[in-house]
C-alpha positions as CSV (number, residue, x, y, z in Angstrom):
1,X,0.0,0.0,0.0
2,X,2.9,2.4,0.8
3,X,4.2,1.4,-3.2
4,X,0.4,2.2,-4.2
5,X,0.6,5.9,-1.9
6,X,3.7,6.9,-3.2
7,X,2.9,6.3,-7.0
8,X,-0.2,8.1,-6.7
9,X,1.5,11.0,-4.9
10,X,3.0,11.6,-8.7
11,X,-0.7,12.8,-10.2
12,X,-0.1,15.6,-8.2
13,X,2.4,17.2,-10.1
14,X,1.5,19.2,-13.1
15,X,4.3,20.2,-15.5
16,X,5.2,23.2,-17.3
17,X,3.7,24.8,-20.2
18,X,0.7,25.7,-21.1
19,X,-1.3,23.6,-23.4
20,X,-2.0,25.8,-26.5
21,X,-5.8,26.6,-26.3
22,X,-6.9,25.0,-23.2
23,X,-8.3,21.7,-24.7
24,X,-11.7,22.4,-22.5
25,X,-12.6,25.0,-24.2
26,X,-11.3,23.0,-27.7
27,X,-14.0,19.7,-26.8
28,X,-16.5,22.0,-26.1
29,X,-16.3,24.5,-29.3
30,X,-15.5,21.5,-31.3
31,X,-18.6,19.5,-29.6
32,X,-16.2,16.5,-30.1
33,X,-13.6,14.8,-27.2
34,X,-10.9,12.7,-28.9
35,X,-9.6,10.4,-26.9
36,X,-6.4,7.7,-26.9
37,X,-7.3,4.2,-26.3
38,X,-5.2,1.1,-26.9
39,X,-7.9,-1.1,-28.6
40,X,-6.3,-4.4,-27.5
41,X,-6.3,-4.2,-23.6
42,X,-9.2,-6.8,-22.8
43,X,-11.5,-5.3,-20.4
44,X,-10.2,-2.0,-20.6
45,X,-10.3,-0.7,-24.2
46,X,-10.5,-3.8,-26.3
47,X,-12.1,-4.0,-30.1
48,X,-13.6,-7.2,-30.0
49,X,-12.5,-9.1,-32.9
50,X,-16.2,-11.2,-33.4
51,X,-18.0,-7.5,-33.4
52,X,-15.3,-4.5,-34.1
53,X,-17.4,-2.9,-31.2
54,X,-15.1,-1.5,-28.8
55,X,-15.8,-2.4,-25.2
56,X,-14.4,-1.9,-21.6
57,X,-13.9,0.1,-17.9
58,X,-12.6,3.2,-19.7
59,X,-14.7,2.7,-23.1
60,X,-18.1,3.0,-20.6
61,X,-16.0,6.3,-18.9
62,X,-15.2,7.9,-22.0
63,X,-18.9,8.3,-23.2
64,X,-20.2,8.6,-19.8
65,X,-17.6,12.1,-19.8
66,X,-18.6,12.7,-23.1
67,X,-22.1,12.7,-22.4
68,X,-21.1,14.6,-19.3
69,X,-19.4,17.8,-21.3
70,X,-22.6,16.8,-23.8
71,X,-20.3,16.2,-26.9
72,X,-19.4,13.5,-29.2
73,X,-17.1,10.7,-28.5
74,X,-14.1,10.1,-31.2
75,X,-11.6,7.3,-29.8
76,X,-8.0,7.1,-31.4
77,X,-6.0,4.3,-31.9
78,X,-2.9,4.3,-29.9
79,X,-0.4,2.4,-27.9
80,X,1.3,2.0,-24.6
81,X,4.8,2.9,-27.3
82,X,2.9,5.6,-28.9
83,X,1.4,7.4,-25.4
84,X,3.4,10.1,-24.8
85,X,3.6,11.3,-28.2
86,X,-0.1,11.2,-29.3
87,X,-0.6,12.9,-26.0
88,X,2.1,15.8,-26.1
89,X,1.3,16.2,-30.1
90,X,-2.2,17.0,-29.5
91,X,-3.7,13.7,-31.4
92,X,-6.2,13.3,-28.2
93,X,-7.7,15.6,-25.9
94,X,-7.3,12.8,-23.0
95,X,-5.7,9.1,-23.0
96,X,-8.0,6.9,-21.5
97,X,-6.6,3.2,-21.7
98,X,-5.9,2.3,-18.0
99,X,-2.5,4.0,-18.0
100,X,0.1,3.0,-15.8
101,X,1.3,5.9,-13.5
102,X,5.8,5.6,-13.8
103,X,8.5,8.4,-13.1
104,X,9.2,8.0,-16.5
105,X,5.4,9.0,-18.0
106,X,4.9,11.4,-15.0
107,X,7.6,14.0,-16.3
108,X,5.8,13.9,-19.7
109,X,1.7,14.0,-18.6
110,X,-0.8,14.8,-15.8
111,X,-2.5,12.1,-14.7
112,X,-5.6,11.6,-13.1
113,X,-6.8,10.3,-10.0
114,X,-6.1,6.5,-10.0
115,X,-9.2,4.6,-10.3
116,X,-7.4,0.8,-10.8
117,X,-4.3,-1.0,-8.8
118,X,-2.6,-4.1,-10.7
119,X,0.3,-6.4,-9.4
120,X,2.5,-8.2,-12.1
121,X,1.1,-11.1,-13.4
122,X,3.7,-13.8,-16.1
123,X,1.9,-15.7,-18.5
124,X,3.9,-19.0,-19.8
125,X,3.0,-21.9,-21.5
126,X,0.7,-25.0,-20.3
127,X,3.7,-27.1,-21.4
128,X,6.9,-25.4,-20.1
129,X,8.5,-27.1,-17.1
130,X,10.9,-24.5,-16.1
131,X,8.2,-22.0,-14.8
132,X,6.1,-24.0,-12.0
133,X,5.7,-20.8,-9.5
134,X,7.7,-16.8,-9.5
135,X,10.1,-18.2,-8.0
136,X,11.6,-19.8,-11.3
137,X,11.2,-16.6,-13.1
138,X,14.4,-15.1,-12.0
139,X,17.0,-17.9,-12.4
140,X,20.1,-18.1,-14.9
141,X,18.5,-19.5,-18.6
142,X,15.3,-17.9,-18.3
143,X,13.8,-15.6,-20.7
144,X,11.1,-13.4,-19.7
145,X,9.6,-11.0,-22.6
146,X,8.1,-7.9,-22.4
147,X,6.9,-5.4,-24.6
148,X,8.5,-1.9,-25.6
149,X,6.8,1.1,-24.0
150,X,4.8,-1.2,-21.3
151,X,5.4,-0.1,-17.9
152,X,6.6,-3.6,-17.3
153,X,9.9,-2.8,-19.6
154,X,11.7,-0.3,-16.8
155,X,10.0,-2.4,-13.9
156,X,11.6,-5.8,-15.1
157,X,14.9,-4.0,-16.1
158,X,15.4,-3.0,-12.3
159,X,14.5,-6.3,-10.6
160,X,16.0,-9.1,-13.1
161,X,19.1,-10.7,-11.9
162,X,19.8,-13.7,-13.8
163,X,16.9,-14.1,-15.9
164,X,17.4,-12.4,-19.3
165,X,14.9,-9.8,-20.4
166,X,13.2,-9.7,-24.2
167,X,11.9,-6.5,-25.1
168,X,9.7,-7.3,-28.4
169,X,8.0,-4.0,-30.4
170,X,4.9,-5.4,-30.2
171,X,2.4,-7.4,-27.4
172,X,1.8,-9.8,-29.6
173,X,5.7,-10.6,-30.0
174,X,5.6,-11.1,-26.6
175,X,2.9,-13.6,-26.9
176,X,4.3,-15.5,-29.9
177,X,8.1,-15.4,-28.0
178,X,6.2,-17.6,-25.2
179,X,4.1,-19.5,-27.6
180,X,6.7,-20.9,-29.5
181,X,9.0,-21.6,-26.8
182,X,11.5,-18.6,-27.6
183,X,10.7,-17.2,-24.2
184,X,9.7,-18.7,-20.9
185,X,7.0,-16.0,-19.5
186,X,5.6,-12.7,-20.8
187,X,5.0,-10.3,-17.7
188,X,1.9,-8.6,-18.3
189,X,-1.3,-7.4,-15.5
190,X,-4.7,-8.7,-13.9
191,X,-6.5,-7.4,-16.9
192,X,-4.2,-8.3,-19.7
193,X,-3.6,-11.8,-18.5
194,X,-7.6,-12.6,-17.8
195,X,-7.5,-12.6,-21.9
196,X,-4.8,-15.0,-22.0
197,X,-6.5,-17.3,-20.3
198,X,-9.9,-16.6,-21.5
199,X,-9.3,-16.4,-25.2
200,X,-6.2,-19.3,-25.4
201,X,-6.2,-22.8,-25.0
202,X,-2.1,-22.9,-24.2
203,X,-1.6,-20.2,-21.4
204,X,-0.6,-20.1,-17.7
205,X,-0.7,-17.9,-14.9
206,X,2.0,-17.5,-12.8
207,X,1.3,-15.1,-9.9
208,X,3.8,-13.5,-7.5
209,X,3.4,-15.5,-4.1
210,X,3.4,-11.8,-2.5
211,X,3.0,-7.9,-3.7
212,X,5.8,-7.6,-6.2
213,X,5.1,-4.4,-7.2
214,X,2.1,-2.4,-7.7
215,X,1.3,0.3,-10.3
216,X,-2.2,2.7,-9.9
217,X,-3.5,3.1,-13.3
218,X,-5.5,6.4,-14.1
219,X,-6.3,8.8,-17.5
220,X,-3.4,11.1,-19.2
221,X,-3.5,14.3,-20.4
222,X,-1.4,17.3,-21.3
223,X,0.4,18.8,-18.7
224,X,-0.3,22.8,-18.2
225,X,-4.1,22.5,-18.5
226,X,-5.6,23.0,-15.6
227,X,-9.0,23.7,-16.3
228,X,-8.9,20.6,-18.2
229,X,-7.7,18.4,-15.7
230,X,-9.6,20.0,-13.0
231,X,-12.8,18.9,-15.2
232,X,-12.0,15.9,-15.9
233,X,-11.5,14.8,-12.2
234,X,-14.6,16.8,-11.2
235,X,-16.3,14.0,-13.5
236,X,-14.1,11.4,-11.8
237,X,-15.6,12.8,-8.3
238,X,-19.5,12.4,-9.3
239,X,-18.7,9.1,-10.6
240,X,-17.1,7.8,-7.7
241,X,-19.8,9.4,-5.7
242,X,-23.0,8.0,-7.2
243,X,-21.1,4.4,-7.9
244,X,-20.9,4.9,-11.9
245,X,-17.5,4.0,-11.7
246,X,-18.0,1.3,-9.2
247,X,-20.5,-0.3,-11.8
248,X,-18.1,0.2,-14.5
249,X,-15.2,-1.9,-12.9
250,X,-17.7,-4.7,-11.3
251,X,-19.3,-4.6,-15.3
252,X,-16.0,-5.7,-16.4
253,X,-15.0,-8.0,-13.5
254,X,-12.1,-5.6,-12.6
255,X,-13.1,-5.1,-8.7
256,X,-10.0,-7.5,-7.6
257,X,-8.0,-4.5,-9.0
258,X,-10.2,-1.1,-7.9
259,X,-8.1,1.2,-6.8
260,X,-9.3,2.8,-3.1
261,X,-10.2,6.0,-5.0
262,X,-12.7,4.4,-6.8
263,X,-15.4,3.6,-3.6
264,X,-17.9,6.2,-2.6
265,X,-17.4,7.4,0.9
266,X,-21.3,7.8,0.8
């Protein structure tokens, strides 16, 4: 919990600049709020391949806001690699994919209030005998992939010792590495890995015997606009309150991972 305190601590810094316009007052000329999603993150933002309809926790959010600041909803493709960019370069008004909140994103974007928690989950195959618990993870001979731009990337950098890392460009290299045997485990989250199981016939969970380390995952925005920011979380606030947000995460079967934040006081 002290891990969980001390990451959200970082939402509360706001950087420097101003963003040009004030993207408030841009949604609500415009009548349109664009906003960053990473359509493969099951449960969160994911384009389901059988209907092309996109579904998930911060899908529901994004038009509940959008129906808050009565405008249209326009969702943009974009990636955990791509997120600071598409932010910073003004391709979305917010980025609302159940971002992880790092040192390294915090000194790019303003972030939100928190409203998930997730521990690091490994995913290997049905098959391999090396990986039986975490314990196995880190041992000489043992490859664990992740992929480039995930928070998991700096994390797994830091607390490897013998194991050796695979960065792959994409998620799905990380999945076909552990697939065909190339790697041993992909280290991934709670939502991310409830796909792997649900949707495969070969994966495995492995889960950390303890907290191994927790990330609060919120919305991202430009950093500078205030009055932005300052609406968006005043949406955050009436959801919480009146247990929208609540519904959202039970909808999805994301509770295990609700972030304190996220229960009305009421």
């Amino acid at each position: 919990m002290r891990r969980v305190l001390a990451a959200v601590g970082l939402i509360a810094v706001a950087g420097a600049g101003q963003a040009a316009g004030g993207h408030l007052d841009r949604v609500l000329a415009a009548r349109e709020m664009r906003v960053c999603i990473w359509p493969d993150y099951y449960g969160i933002s994911y384009r389901n391949p059988k209907t092309q309809q996109l579904e998930g926790i911060d899908i529901d959010m994004a038009r509940a806001l959008a129906r808050d600041l009565n405008v249209a909803v326009r969702f943009v493709d974009s990636s955990f690699a791509q997120l600071i960019s598409d932010v910073t370069q003004d391709r979305c008004d917010i980025a609302m994919f159940a971002i992880g909140i790092t040192p390294q994103r915090s000194e790019k974007l303003h972030f939100t209030r928190p409203h998930l928690v997730s521990d690091i989950y490994a995913i290997t195959t049905k098959s391999n005998r090396r990986i039986r618990t975490w314990d196995d993870i880190d041992k000489p001979g043992v490859v664990v992939a992740v992929a480039k731009g995930t928070l998991h990337e700096p994390i797994m950098r830091d607390k490897l010792r013998q194991a050796t890392l695979l960065v792959t460009d994409t998620t799905q290299g990380r999945e076909q590495e552990v697939e065909s045997g190339r790697a041993d485990v992909f280290m991934t989250d709670f939502p991310f890995s409830r796909r792997m199981l649900e949707t495969t016939d070969w994966a495995r969970l492995v889960a950390p015997a303890a907290t191994y380390h927790l990330t609060p995952y919120a919305y991202a925005m430009q950093q500078g606009d205030s009055p932005w920011h300052e609406r968006v979380e005043q949406f955050l606030a009436d959801a919480t309150r009146d247990g929208q947000l609540m519904a959202a995460i039970r909808r999805h079967k994301l509770d295990p991972i609700a972030a304190p934040t996220s229960v009305s006081k009421n």
